[in-house]
C-alpha positions in Angstrom: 11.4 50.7 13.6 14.9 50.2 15.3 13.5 52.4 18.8 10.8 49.0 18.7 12.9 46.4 18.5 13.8 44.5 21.2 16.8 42.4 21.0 18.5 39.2 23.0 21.5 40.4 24.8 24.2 38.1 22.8 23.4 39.7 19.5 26.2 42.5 19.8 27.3 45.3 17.3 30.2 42.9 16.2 27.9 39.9 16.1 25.0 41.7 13.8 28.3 42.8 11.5 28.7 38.9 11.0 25.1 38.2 10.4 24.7 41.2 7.8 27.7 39.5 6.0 26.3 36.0 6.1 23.1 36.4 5.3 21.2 36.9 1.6 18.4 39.6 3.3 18.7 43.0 4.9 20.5 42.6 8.3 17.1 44.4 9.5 14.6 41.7 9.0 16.9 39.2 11.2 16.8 41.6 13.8 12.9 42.0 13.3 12.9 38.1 13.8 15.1 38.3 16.9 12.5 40.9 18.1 9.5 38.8 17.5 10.6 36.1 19.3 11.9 38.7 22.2 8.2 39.8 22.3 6.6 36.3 22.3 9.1 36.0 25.4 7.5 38.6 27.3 3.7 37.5 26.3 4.4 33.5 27.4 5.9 35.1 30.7 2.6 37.7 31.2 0.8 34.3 30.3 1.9 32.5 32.9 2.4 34.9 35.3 6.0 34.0 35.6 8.8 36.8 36.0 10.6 37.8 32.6 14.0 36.3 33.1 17.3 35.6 30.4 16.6 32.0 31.8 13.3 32.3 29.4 15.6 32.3 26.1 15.7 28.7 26.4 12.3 28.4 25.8 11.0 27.0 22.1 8.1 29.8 20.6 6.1 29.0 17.8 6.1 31.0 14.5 4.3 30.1 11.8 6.0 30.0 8.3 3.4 32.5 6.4 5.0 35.2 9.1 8.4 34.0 7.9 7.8 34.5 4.3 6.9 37.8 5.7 9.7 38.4 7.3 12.6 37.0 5.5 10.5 36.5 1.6 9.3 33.5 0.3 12.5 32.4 -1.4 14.6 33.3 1.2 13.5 32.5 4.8 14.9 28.6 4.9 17.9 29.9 3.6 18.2 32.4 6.1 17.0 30.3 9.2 19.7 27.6 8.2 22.5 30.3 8.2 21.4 31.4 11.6 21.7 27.5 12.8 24.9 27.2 11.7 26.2 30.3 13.3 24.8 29.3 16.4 22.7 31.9 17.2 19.5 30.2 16.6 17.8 26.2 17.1 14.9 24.8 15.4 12.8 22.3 17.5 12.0 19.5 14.7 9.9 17.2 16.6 7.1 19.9 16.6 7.0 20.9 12.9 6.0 17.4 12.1 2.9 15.2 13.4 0.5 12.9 11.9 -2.8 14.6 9.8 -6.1 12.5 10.6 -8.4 12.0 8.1 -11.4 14.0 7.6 -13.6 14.0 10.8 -17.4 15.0 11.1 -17.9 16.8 14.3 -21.7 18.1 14.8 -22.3 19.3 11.3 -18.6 20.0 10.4 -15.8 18.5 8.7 -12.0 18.8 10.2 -9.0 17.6 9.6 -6.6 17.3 12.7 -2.9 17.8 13.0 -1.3 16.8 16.2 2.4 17.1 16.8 4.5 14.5 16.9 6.2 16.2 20.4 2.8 16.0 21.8 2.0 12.2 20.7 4.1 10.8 23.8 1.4 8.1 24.5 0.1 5.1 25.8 -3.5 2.9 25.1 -4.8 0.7 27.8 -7.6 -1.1 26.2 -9.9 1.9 24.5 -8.9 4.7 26.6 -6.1 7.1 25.5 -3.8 8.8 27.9 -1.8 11.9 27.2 1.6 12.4 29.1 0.8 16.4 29.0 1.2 18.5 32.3 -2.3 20.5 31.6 -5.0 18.6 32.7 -7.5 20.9 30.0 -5.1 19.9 27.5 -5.4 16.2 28.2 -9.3 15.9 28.2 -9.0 18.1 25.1 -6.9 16.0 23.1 -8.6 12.6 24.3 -11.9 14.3 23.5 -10.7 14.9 20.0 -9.0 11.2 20.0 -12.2 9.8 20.5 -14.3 11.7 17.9 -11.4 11.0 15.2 -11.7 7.2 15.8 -15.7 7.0 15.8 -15.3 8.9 12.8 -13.2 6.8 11.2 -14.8 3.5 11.9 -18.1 5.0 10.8 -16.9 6.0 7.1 -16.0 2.1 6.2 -18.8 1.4 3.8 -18.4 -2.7 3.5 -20.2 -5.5 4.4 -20.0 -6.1 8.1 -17.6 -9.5 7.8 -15.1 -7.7 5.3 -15.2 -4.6 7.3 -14.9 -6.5 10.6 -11.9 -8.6 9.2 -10.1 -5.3 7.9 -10.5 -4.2 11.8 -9.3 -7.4 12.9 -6.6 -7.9 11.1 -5.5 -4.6 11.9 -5.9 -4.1 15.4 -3.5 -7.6 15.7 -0.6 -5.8 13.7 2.3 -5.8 16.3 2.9 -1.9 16.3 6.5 -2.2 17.2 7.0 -3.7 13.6 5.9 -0.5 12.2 7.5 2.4 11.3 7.6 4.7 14.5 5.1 7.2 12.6 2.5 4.4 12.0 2.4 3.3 15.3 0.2 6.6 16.4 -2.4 5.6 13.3 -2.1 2.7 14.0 -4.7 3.4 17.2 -7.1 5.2 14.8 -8.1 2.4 13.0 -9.2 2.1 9.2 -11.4 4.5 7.5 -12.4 4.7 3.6 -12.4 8.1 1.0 -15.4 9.2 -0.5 -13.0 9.4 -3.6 -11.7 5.8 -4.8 -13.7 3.7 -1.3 -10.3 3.7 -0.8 -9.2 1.7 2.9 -6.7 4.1 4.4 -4.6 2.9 7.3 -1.5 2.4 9.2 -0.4 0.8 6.7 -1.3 2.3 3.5 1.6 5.1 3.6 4.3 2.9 4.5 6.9 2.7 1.9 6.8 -1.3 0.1 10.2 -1.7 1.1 9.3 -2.1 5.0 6.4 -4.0 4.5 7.5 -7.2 4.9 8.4 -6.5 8.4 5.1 -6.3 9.4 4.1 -9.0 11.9 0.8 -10.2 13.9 1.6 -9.8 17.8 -0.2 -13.3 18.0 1.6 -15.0 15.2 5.1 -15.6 14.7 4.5 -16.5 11.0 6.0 -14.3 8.1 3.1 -12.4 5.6 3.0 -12.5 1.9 2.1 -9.3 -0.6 -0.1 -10.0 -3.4 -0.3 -7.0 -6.2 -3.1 -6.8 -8.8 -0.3 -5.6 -11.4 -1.0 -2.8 -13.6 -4.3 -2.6 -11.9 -5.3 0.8 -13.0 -5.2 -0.1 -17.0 -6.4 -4.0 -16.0 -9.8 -1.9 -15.0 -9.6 0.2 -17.9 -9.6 -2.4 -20.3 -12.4 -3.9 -18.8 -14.8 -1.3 -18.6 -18.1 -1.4 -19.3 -21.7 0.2 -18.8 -22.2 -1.9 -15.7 -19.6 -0.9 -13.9 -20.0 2.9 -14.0 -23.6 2.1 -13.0 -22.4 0.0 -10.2 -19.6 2.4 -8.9 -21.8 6.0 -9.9 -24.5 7.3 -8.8 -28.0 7.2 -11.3 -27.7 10.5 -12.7 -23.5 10.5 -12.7 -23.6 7.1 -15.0 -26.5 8.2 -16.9 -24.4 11.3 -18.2 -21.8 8.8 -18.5 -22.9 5.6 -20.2 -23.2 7.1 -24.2 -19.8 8.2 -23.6 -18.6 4.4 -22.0 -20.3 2.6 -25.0 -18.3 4.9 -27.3 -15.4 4.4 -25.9 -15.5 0.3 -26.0 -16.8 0.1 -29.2 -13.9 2.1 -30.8 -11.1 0.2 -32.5 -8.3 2.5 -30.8 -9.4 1.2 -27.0 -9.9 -2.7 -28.8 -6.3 -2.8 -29.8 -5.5 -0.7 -26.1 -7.4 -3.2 -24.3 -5.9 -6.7 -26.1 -2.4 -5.0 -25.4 -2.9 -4.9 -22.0 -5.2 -8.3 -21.6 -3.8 -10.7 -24.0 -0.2 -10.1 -25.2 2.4 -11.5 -24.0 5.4 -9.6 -25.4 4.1 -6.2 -25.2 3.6 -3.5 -22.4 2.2 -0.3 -22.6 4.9 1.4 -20.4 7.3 0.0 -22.3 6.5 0.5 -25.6 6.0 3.9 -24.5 9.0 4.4 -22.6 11.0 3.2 -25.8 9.0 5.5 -28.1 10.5 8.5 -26.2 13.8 7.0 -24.7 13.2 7.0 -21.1 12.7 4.9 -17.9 9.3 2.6 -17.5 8.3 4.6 -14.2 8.7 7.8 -15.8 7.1 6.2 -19.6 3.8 5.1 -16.2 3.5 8.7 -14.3 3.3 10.3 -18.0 0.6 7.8 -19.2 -1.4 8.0 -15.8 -1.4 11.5 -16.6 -3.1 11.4 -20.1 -5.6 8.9 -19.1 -6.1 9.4 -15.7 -5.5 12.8 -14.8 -7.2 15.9 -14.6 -5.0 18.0 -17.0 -3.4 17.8 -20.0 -0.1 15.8 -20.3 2.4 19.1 -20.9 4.5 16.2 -23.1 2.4 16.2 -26.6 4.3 13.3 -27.7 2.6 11.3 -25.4 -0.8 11.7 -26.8 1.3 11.3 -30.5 2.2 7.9 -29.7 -0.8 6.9 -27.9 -3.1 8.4 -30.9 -0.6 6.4 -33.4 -0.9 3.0 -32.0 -4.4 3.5 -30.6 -6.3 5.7 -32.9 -9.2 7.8 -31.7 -8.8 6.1 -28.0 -7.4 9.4 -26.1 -9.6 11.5 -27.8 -12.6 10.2 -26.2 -10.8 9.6 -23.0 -10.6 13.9 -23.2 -14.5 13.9 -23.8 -15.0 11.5 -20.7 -12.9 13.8 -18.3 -15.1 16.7 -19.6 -18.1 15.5 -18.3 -18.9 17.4 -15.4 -20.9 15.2 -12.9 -23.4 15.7 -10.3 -23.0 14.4 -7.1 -18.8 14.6 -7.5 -18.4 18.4 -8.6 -16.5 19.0 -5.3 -14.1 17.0 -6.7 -12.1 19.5 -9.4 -8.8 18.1 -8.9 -9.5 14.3 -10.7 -10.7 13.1 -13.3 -13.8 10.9 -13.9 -11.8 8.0 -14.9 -9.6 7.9 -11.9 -12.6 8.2 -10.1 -14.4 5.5 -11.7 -11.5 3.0 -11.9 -10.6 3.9 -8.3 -13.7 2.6 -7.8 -14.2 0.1 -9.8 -10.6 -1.9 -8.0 -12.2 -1.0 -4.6 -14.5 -2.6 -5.1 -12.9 -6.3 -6.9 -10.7 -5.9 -4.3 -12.4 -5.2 -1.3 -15.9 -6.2 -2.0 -15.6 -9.5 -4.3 -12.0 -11.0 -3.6 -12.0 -10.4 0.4 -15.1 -11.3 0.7 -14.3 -14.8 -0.6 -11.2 -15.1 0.7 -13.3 -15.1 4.4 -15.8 -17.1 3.2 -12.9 -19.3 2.3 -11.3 -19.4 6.0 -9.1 -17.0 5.2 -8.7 -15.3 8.8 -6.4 -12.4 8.3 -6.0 -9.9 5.7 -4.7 -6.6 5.0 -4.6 -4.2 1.9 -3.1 -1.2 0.3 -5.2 -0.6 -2.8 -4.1 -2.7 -5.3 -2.6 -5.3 -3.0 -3.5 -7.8 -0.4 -1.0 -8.9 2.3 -2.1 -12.5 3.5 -0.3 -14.9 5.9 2.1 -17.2 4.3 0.0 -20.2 5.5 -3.0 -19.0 3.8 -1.0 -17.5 0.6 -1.0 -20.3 -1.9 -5.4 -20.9 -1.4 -5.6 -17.0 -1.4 -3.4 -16.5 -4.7 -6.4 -19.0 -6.5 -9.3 -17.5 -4.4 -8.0 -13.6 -6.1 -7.4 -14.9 -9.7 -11.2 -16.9 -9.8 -12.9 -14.0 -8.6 -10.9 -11.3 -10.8 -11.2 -13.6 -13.8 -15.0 -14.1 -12.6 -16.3 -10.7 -11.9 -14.3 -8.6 -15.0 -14.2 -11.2 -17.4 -10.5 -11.6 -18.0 -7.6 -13.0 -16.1 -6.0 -10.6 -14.0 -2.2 -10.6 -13.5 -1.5 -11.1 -9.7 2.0 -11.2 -8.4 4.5 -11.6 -5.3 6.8 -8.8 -5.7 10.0 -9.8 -3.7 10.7 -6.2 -1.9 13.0 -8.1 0.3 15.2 -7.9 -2.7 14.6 -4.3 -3.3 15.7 -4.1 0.3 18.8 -6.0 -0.2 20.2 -3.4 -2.6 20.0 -0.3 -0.1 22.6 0.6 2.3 21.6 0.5 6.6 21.8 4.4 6.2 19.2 4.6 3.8 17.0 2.0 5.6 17.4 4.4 8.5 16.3 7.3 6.5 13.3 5.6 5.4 12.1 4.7 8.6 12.6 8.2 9.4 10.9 9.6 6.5 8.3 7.4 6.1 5.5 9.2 3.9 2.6 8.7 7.1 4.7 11.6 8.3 3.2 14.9 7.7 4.7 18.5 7.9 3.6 20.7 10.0 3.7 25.3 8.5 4.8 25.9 12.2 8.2 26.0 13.6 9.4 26.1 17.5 12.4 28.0 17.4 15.0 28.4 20.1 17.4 31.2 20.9 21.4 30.2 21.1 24.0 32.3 21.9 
């Protein structure tokens, strides 16, 4: 293999000494790396037709982790590509291994999902046109090809009324970008668009973390908004389950497996005492009471109850489903028979649960469908969600705030719990370095398996 490999001249008999003592992988495989990039060297100059140089070593070249796991092993290749960064011998282009992941798109019978890297999204929009500052003219009418059929796509998946859907749009498209994360501003351009999951709106602002939410600003209004969360939201819909709703959020032959199951479950005195806890006391919270019973946090006491009711597996912690059988008798065990149920026109979807499903659904559609829908017909002329929570101008908050708790307490029966979480607050308590790291982090960000790597000497 050595009389193959085909090495840059910096990496010396003395220097490959160094490597072989700093390194947790047979000195060999570096030098197979070294070669690989050597090779892809010689290909991009035969590409382009221009003469094979040392100049060329400056150049970035793809490789694509699998072929690293190859390489170096699974366990060992970031290890080993971080050594060779610090020795100096090596340089990792970051600003291609992330970019931002589109939603689903249909194209002619197909379904894709796009990645473009965050290197290649150097911009601009002048009105609905979309310009690439790329040097290859193919590559430009490529990428604003591709632009175009991710944002008809988009559009076309928002299954709402027209004014709800055209408000969502609105609201949207007025969001000053520079107030948003640097990530979001690129999604920003694609618009909304809605899962086939939950009806879940997705959108610029959906992966942002809560904590730089309140700087989001209209670029027509100089007028601070307000975050309203539907607290607890995924048990709030739980407790209110019912016949109808899986009928209203399933499809005919999904609820009709369903509904013997759903009048079960409500008519059970382990979901009756589940569902006054969570709809009528005062003094007592499911996380909590949880969270004490095993001597943990309330987030942690959450993510393990989402997982026994809501998820797709079993809870690995048994004495979950101990405490939850104690003070709710009978109630998990036909939760288990509900996520059993294997339904018709979902079976694609193996990785959820029928109750996530349903309850996605069922707050999609209070949320979207019921309370923006009367908040507009209201004069409410501007609003934005994440899920659970709308994000209204403070002008309009206060007649919103009675507008969401009529129509919750209206359309499921019960009085919701709808809230102003003060994230400026949250804010308060973190450093300017970690505000920095969160802009830089933000969650819309999505990794990219290949890496542009650089030779140094």
């Amino acid at each position: 293999m050595s009389d193959l490999l085909l090495l840059p001249p910096y990496l010396t008999e003395e220097r490959i000494k160094k490597i072989s003592n700093e390194v947790d992988v047979d000195v060999e495989r570096v030098l197979l790396f070294y070669s690989l990039l050597m090779y892809r060297n010689i290909h991009e100059s035969n590409k382009y037709e221009k003469p094979f140089t040392e100049s060329r070593l400056t150049d970035h070249h793809q490789v694509h982790s699998s072929m690293l796991k190859i390489i170096f092993g699974r366990s060992k290749y970031r290890k080993t590509i971080e050594v060779l960064m610090k020795m100096g011998l090596l340089k990792i282009n970051d600003s291609y291994s992330t970019g931002i992941q589109t939603d689903t798109v249909n194209r002619s019978g197909y379904t894709k999902k796009y990645k473009i890297p965050e290197m290649m999204l150097d911009v601009f929009y002048s009105s609905s046109h979309i310009e690439y500052r790329l040097k290859s003219k193919r590559v430009l009418k490529a990428k604003q090809r591709m632009l175009k059929e991710i944002i008809i796509g988009r559009r076309s998946t928002i299954r709402l009324s027209h004014s709800v859907s055209e408000i969502l749009k609105k609201s949207l498209s007025k969001i000053d970008s520079q107030s948003l994360p640097r990530i979001a501003r690129h999604h920003h351009k694609l618009g909304p668009s809605m899962d086939t999951f939950g009806n879940r709106i997705f959108s610029c602002i959906t992966n942002i973390k809560s904590e730089l939410r309140p700087e989001i600003r209209y670029s027509d209004i100089d007028e601070k908004l307000i975050e309203f969360d539907l607290k607890t939201s995924q048990l709030y819909m739980l407790a209110n389950i019912s016949v109808e709703w899986v009928e209203c959020v399933l499809s005919k032959k999904d609820s009709e497996k369903l509904k013997p199951l759903i009048e079960k479950l409500i008519t059970s005195s382990g979901f009756q005492m589940f569902r006054n806890e969570v709809l009528f006391s005062q003094d007592r919270d499911v996380y909590i009471g949880l969270a004490k019973h095993l001597g943990i946090e309330r987030k942690e006491a959450k993510k393990l109850t989402y997982q026994l009711l809501f998820g797709a597996t079993q809870v690995e912690n048994q004495n979950v489903k101990e405490y939850f059988d104690k003070e709710y008798k009978g109630f998990t065990d036909i939760i288990d028979e509900i996520k059993s149920v294997r339904l018709v026109d979902l079976s694609d979807i193996k990785m959820y649960s029928i109750m996530a499903i349903v309850l996605q659904r069922m707050e999609s559609k209070v949320v979207l469908e019921h309370v923006v829908k009367e908040a507009i017909d209201s004069g409410i002329d501007r609003i934005l969600t994440v899920h659970d929570a709308w994000i209204i101008k403070q002008s309009q908050a206060d007649r919103f705030y009675h507008i969401a708790m009529l129509v919750c307490e209206r359309v499921l029966g019960t009085k919701p719990r709808i809230e102003i979480e003060d994230k400026q607050k949250k804010r308060a308590h973190k450093s300017s370095s970690t505000f920095s790291k969160l802009t830089a982090t933000d969650s819309g960000r999505h990794t990219n398996r290949d890496h542009s790597f650089q030779f140094s000497s």
